[in-house]
PDB file as gemmi writes it, atoms N, CA and C in Angstrom:
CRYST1    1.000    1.000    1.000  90.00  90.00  90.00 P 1                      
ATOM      1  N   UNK A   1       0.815  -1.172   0.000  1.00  0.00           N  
ATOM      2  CA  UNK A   1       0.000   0.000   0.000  1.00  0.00           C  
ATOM      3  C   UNK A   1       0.863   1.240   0.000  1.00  0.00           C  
ATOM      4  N   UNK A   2       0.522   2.063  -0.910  1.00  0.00           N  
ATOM      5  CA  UNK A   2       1.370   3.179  -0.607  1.00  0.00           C  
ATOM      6  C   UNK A   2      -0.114   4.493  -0.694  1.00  0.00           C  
ATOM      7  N   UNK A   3       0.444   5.721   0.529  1.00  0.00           N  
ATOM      8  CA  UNK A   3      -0.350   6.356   0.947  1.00  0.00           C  
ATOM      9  C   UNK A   3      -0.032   7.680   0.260  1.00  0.00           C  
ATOM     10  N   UNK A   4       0.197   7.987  -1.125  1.00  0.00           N  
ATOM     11  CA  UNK A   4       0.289   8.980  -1.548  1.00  0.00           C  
ATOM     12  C   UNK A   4      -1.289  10.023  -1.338  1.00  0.00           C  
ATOM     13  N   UNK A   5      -1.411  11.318  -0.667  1.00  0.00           N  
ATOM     14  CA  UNK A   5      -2.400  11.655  -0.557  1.00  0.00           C  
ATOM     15  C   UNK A   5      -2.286  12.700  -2.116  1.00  0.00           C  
ATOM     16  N   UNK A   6      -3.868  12.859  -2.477  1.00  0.00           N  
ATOM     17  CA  UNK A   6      -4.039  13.689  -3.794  1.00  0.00           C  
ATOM     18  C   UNK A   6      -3.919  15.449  -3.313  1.00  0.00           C  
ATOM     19  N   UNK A   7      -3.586  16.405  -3.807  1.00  0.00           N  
ATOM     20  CA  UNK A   7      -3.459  17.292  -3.198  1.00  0.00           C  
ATOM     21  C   UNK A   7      -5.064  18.125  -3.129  1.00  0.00           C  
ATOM     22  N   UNK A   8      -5.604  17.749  -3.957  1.00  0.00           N  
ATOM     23  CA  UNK A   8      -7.108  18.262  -3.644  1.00  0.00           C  
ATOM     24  C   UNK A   8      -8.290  17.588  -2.984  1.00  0.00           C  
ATOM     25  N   UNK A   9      -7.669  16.802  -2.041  1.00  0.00           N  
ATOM     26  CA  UNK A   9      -7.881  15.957  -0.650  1.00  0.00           C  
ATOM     27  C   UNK A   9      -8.055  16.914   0.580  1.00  0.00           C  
ATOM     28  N   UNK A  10      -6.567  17.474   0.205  1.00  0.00           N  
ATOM     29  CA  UNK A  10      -5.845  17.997   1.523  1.00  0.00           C  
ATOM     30  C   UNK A  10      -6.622  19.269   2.401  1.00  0.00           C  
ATOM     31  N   UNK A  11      -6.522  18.988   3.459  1.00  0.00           N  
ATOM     32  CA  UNK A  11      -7.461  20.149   3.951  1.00  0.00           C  
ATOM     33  C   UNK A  11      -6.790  21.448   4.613  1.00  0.00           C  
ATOM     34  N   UNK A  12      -5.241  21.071   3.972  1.00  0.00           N  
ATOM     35  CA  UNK A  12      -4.791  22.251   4.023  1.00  0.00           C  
ATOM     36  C   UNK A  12      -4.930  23.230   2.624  1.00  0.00           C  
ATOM     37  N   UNK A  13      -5.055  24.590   2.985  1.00  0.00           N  
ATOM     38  CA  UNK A  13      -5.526  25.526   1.433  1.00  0.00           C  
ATOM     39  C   UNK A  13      -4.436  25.798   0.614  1.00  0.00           C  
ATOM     40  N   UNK A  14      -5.062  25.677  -0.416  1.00  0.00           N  
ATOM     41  CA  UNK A  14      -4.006  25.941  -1.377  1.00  0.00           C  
ATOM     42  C   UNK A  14      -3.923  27.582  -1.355  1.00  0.00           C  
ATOM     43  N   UNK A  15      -2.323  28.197  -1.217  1.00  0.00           N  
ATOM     44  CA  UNK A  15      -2.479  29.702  -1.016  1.00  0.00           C  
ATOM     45  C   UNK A  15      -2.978  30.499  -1.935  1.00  0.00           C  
ATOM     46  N   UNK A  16      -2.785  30.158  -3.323  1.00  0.00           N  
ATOM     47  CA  UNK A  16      -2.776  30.981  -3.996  1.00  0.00           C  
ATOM     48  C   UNK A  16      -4.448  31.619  -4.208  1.00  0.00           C  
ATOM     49  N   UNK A  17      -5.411  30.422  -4.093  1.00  0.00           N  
ATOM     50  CA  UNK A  17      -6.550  30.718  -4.311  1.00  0.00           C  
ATOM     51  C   UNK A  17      -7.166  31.531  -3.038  1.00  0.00           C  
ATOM     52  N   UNK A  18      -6.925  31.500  -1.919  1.00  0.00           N  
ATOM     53  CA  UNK A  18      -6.914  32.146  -1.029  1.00  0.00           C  
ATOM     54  C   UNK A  18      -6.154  33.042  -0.821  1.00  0.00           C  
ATOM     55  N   UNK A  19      -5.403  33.695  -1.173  1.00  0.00           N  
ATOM     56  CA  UNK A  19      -4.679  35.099  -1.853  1.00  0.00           C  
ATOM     57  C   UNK A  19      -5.697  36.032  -2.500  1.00  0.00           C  
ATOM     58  N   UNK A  20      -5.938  34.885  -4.514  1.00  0.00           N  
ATOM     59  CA  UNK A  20      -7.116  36.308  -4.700  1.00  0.00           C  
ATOM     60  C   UNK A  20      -8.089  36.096  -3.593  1.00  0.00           C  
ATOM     61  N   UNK A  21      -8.742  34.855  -2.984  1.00  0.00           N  
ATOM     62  CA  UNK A  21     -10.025  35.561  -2.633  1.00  0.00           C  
ATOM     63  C   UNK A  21      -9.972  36.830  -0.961  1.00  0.00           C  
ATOM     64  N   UNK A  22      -8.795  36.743  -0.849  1.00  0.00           N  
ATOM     65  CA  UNK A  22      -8.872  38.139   0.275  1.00  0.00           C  
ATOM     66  C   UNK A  22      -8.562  38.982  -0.906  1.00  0.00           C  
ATOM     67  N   UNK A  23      -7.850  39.198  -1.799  1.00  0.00           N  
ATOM     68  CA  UNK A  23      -7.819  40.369  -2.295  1.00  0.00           C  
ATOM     69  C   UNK A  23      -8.684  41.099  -2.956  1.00  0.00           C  
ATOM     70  N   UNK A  24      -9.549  39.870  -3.161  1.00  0.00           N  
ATOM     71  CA  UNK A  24     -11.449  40.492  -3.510  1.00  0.00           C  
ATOM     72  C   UNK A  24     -11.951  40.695  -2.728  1.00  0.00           C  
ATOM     73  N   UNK A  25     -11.928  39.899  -1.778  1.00  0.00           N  
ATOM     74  CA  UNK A  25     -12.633  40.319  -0.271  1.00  0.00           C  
ATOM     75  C   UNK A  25     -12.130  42.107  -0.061  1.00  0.00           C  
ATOM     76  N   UNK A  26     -11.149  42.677  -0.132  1.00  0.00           N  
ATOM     77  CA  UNK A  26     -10.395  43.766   0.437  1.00  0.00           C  
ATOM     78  C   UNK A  26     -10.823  44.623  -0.725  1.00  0.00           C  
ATOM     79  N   UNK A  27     -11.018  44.473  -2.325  1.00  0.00           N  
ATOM     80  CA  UNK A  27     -11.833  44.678  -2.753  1.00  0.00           C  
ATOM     81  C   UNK A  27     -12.930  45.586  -2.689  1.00  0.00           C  
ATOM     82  N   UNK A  28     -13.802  44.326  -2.805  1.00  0.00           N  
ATOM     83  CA  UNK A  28     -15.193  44.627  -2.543  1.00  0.00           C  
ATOM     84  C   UNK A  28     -15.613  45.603  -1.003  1.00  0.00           C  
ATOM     85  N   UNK A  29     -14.625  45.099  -0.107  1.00  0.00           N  
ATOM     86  CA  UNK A  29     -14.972  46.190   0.896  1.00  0.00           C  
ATOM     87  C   UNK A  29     -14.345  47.660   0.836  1.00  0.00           C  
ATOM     88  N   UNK A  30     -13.742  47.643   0.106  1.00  0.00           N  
ATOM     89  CA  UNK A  30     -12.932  49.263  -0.282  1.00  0.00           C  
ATOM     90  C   UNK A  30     -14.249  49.525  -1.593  1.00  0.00           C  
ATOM     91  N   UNK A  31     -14.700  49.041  -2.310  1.00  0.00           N  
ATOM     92  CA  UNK A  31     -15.789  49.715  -3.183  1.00  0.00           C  
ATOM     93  C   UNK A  31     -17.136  49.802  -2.251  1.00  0.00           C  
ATOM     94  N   UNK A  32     -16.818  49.236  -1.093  1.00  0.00           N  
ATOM     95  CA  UNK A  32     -18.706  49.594  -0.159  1.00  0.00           C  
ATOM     96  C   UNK A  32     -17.715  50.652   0.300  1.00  0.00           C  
ATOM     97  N   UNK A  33     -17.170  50.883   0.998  1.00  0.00           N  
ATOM     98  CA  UNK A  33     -16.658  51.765   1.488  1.00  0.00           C  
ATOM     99  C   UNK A  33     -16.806  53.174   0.790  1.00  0.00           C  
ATOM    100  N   UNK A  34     -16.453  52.962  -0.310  1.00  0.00           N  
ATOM    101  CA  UNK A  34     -16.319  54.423  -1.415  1.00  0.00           C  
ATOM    102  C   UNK A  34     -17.906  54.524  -1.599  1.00  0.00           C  
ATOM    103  N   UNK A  35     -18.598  53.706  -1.360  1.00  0.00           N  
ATOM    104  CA  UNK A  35     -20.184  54.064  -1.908  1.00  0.00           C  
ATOM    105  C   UNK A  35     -20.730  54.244  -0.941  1.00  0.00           C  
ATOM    106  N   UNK A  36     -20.651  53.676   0.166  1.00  0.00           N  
ATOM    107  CA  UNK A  36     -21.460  54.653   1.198  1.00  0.00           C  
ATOM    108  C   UNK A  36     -20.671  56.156   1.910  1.00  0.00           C  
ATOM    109  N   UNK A  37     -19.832  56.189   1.370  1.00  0.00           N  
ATOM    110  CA  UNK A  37     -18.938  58.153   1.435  1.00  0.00           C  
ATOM    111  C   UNK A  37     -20.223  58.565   0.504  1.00  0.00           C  
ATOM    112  N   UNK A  38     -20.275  58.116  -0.831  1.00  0.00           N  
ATOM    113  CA  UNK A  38     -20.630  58.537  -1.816  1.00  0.00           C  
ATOM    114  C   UNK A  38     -22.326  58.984  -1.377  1.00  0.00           C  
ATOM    115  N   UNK A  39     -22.765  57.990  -1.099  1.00  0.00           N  
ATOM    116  CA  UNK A  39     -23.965  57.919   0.026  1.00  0.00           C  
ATOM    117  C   UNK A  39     -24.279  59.439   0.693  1.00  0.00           C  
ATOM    118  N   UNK A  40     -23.449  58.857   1.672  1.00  0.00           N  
ATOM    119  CA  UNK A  40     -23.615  59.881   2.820  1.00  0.00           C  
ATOM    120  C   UNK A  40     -23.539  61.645   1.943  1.00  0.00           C  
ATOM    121  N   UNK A  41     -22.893  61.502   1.076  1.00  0.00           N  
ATOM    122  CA  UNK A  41     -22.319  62.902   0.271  1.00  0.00           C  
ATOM    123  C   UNK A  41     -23.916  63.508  -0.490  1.00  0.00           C  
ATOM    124  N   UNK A  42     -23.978  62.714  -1.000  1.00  0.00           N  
ATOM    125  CA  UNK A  42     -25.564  62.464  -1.854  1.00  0.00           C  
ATOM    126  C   UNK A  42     -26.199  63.022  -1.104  1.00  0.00           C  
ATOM    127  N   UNK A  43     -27.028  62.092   0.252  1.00  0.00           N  
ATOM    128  CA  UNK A  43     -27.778  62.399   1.562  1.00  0.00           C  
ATOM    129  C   UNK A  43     -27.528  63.534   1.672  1.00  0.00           C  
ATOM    130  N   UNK A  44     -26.483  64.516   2.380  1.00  0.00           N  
ATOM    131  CA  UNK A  44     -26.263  65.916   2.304  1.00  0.00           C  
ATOM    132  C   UNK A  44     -26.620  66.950   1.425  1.00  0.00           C  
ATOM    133  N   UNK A  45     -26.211  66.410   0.102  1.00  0.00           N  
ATOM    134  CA  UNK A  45     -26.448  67.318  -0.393  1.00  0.00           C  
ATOM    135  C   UNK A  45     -28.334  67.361  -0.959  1.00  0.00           C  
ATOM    136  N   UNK A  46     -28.545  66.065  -0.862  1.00  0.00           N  
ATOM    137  CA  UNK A  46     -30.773  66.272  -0.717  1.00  0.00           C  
ATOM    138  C   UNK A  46     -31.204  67.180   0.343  1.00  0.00           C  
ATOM    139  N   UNK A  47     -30.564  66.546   0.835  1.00  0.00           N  
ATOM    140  CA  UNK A  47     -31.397  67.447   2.601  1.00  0.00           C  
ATOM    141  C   UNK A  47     -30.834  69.064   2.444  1.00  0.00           C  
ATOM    142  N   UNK A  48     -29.837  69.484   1.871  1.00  0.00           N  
ATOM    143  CA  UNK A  48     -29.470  70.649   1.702  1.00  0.00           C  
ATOM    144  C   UNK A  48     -30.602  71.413   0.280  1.00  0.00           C  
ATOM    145  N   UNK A  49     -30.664  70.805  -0.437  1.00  0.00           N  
ATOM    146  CA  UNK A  49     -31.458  70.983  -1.502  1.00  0.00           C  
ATOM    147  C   UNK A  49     -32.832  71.226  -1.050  1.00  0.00           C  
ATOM    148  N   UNK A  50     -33.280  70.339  -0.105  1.00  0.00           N  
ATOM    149  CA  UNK A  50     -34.577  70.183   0.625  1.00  0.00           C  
ATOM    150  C   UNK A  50     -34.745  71.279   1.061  1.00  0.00           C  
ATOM    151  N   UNK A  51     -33.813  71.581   2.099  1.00  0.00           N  
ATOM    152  CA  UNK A  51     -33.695  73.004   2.468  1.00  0.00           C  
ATOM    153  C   UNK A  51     -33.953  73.957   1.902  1.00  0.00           C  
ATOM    154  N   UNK A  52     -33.153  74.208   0.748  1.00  0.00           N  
ATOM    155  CA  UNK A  52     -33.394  75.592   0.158  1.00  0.00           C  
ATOM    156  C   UNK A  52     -34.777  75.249  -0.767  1.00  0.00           C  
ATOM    157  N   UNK A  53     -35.495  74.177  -0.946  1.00  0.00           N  
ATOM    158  CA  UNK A  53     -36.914  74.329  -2.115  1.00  0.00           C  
ATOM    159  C   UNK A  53     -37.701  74.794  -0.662  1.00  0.00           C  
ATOM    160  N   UNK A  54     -37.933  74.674   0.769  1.00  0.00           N  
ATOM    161  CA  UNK A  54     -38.675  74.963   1.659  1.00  0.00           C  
ATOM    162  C   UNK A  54     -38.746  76.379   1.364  1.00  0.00           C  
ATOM    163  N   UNK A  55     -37.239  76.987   1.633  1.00  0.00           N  
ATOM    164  CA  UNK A  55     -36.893  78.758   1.495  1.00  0.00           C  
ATOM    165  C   UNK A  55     -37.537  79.279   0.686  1.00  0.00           C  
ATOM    166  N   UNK A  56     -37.287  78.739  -0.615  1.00  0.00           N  
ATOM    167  CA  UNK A  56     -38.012  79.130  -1.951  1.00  0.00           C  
ATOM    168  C   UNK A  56     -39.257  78.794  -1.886  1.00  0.00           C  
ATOM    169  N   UNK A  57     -40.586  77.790  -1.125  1.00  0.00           N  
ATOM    170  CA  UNK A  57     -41.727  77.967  -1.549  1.00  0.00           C  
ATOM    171  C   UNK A  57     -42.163  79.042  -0.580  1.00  0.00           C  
ATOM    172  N   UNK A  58     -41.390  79.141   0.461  1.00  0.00           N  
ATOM    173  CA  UNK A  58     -41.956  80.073   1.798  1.00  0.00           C  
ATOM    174  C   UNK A  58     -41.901  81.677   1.183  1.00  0.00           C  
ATOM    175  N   UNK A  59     -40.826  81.943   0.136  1.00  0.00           N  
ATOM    176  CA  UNK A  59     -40.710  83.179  -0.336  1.00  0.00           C  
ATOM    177  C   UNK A  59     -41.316  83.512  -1.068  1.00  0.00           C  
ATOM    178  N   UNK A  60     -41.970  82.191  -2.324  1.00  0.00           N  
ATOM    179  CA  UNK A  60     -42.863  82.675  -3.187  1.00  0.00           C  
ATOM    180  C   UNK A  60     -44.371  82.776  -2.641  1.00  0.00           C  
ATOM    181  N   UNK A  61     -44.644  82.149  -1.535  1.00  0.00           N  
ATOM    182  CA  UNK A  61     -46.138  82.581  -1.058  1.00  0.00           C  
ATOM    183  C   UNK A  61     -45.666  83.771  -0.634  1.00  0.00           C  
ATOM    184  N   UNK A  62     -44.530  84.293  -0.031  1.00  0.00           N  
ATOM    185  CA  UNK A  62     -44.453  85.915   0.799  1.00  0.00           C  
ATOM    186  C   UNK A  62     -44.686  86.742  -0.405  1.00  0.00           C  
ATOM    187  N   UNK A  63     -43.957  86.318  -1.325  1.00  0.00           N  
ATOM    188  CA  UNK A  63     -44.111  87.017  -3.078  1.00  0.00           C  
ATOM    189  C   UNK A  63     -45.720  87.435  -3.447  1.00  0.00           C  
ATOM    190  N   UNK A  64     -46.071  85.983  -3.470  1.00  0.00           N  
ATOM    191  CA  UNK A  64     -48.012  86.273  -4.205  1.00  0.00           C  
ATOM    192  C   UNK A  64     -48.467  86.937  -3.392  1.00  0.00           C  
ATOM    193  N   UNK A  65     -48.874  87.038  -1.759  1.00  0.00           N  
ATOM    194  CA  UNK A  65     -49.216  87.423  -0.735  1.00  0.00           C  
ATOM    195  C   UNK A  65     -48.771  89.176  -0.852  1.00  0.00           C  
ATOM    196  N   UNK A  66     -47.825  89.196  -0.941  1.00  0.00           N  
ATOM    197  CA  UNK A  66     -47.205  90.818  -0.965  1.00  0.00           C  
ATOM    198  C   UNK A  66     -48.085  91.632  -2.263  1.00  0.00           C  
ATOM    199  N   UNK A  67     -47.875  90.708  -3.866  1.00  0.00           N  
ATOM    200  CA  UNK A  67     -48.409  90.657  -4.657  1.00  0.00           C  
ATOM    201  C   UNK A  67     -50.110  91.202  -5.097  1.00  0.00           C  
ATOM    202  N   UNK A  68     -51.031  90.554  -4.293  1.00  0.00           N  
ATOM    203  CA  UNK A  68     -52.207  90.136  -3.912  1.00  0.00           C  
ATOM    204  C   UNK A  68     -52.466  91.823  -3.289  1.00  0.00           C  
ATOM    205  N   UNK A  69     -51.611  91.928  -2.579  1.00  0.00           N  
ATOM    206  CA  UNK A  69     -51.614  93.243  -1.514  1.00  0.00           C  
ATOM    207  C   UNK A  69     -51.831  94.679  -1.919  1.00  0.00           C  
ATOM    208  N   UNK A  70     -50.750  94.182  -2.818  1.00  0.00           N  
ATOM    209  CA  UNK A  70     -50.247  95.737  -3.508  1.00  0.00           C  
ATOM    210  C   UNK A  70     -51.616  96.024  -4.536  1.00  0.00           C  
ATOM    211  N   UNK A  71     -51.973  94.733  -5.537  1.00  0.00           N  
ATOM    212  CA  UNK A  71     -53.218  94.601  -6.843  1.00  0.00           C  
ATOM    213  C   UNK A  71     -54.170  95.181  -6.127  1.00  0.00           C  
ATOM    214  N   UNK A  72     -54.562  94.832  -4.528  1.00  0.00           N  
ATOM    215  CA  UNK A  72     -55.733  95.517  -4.383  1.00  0.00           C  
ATOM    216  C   UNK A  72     -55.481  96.712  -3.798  1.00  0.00           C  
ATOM    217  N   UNK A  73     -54.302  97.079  -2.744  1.00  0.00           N  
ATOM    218  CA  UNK A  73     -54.607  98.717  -2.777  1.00  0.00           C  
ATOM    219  C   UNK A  73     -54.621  99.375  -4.263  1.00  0.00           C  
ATOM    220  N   UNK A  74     -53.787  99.060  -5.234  1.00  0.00           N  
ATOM    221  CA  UNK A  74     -54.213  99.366  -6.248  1.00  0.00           C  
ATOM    222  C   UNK A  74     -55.513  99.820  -7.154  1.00  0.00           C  
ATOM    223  N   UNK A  75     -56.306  98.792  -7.003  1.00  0.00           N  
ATOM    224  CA  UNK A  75     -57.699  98.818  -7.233  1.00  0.00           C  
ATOM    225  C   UNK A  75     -58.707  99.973  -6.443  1.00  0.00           C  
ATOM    226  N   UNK A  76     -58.113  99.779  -5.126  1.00  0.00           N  
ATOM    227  CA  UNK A  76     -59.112 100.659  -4.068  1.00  0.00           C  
ATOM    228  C   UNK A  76     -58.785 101.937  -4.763  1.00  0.00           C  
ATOM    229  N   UNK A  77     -57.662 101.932  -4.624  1.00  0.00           N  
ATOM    230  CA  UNK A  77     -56.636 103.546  -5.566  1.00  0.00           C  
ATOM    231  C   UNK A  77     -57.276 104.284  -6.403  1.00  0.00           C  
ATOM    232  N   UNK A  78     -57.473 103.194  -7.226  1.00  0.00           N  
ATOM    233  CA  UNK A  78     -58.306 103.382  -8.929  1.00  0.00           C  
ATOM    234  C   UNK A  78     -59.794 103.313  -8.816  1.00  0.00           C  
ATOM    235  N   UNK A  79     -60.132 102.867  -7.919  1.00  0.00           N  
ATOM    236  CA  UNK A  79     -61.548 103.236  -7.485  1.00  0.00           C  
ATOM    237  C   UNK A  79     -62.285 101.412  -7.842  1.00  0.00           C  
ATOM    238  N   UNK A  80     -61.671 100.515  -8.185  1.00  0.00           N  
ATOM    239  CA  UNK A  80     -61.862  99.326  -7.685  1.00  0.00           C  
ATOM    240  C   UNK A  80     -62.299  98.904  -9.388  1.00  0.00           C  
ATOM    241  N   UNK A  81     -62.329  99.361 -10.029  1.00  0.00           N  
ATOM    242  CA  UNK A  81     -62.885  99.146 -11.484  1.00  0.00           C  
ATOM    243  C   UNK A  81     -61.797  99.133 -12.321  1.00  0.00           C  
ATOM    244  N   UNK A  82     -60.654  99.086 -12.284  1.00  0.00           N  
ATOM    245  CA  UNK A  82     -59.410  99.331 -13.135  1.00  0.00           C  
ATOM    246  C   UNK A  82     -59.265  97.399 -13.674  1.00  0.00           C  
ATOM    247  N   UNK A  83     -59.524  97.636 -15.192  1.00  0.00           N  
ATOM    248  CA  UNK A  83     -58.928  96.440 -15.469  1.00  0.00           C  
ATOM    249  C   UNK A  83     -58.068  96.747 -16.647  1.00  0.00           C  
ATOM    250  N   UNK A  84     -56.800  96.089 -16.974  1.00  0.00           N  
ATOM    251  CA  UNK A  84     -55.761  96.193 -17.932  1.00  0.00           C  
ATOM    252  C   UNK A  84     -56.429  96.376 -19.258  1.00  0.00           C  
ATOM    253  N   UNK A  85     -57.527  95.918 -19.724  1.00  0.00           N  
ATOM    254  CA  UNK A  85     -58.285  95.781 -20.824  1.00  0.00           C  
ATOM    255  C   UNK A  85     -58.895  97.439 -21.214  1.00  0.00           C  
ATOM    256  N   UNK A  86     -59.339  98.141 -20.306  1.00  0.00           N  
ATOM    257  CA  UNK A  86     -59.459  99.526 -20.150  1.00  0.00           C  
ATOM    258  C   UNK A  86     -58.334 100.558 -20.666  1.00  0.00           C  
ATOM    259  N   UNK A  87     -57.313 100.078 -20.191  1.00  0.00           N  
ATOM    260  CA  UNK A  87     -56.386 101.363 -20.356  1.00  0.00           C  
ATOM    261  C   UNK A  87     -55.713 101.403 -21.694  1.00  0.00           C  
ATOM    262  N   UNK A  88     -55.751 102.916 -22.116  1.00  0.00           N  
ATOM    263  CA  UNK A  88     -55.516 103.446 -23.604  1.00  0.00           C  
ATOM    264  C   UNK A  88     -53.837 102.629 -23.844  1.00  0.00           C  
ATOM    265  N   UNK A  89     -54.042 102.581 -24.656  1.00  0.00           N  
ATOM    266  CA  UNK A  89     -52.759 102.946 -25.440  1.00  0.00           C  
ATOM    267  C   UNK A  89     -52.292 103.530 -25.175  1.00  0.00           C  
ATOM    268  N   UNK A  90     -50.586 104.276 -25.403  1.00  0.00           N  
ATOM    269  CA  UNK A  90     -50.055 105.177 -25.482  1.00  0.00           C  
ATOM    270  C   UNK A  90     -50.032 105.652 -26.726  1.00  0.00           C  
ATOM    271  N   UNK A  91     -49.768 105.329 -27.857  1.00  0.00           N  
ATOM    272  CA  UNK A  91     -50.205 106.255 -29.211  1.00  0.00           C  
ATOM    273  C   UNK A  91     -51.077 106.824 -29.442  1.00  0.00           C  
ATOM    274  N   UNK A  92     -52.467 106.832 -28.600  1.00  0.00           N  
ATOM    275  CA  UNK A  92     -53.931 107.396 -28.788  1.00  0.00           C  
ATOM    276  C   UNK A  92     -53.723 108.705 -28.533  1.00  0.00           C  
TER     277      UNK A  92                                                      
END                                                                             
């Protein structure tokens, strides 16, 4: 009897294949890594964005509102009957 063992028996690892697979392993965790930075960068900059569309709808109701304000002292001004359709020309 001779006890030659086969080497893909052995339950010791062969290095090399366990080489690449940490170096994919190290890998793949350096590309999660870069994508949740990337993430988090994103996230910031929504919620910053978020931010300023709040600013901007809060200013354009202060806008129409101010707007609204001015059209009718206007009107009272003009005696409440003034519509754009009324007024001359300037060449007349």
């Amino acid at each position: 009897m001779h006890d030659e063992t086969d080497p893909s028996d052995s339950s010791t690892p062969n290095p090399a294949p366990l080489a690449r697979l940490e170096a994919r392993l190290e890998a793949l965790e350096s590309r999660i890594a870069y994508q949740e930075h990337w993430l988090e960068t994103l996230d910031g900059a929504v919620a910053d964005k978020e931010r300023r569309l709040d600013q901007l709808e809060r200013l354009s109701q202060l806008m129409q509102a101010r707007l609204r304000e001015q059209h009718r002292a206007f009107q009272e001004q003009e005696g409440g009957d003034y519509s754009p359709e009324d007024e001359v020309p300037p060449h007349y």
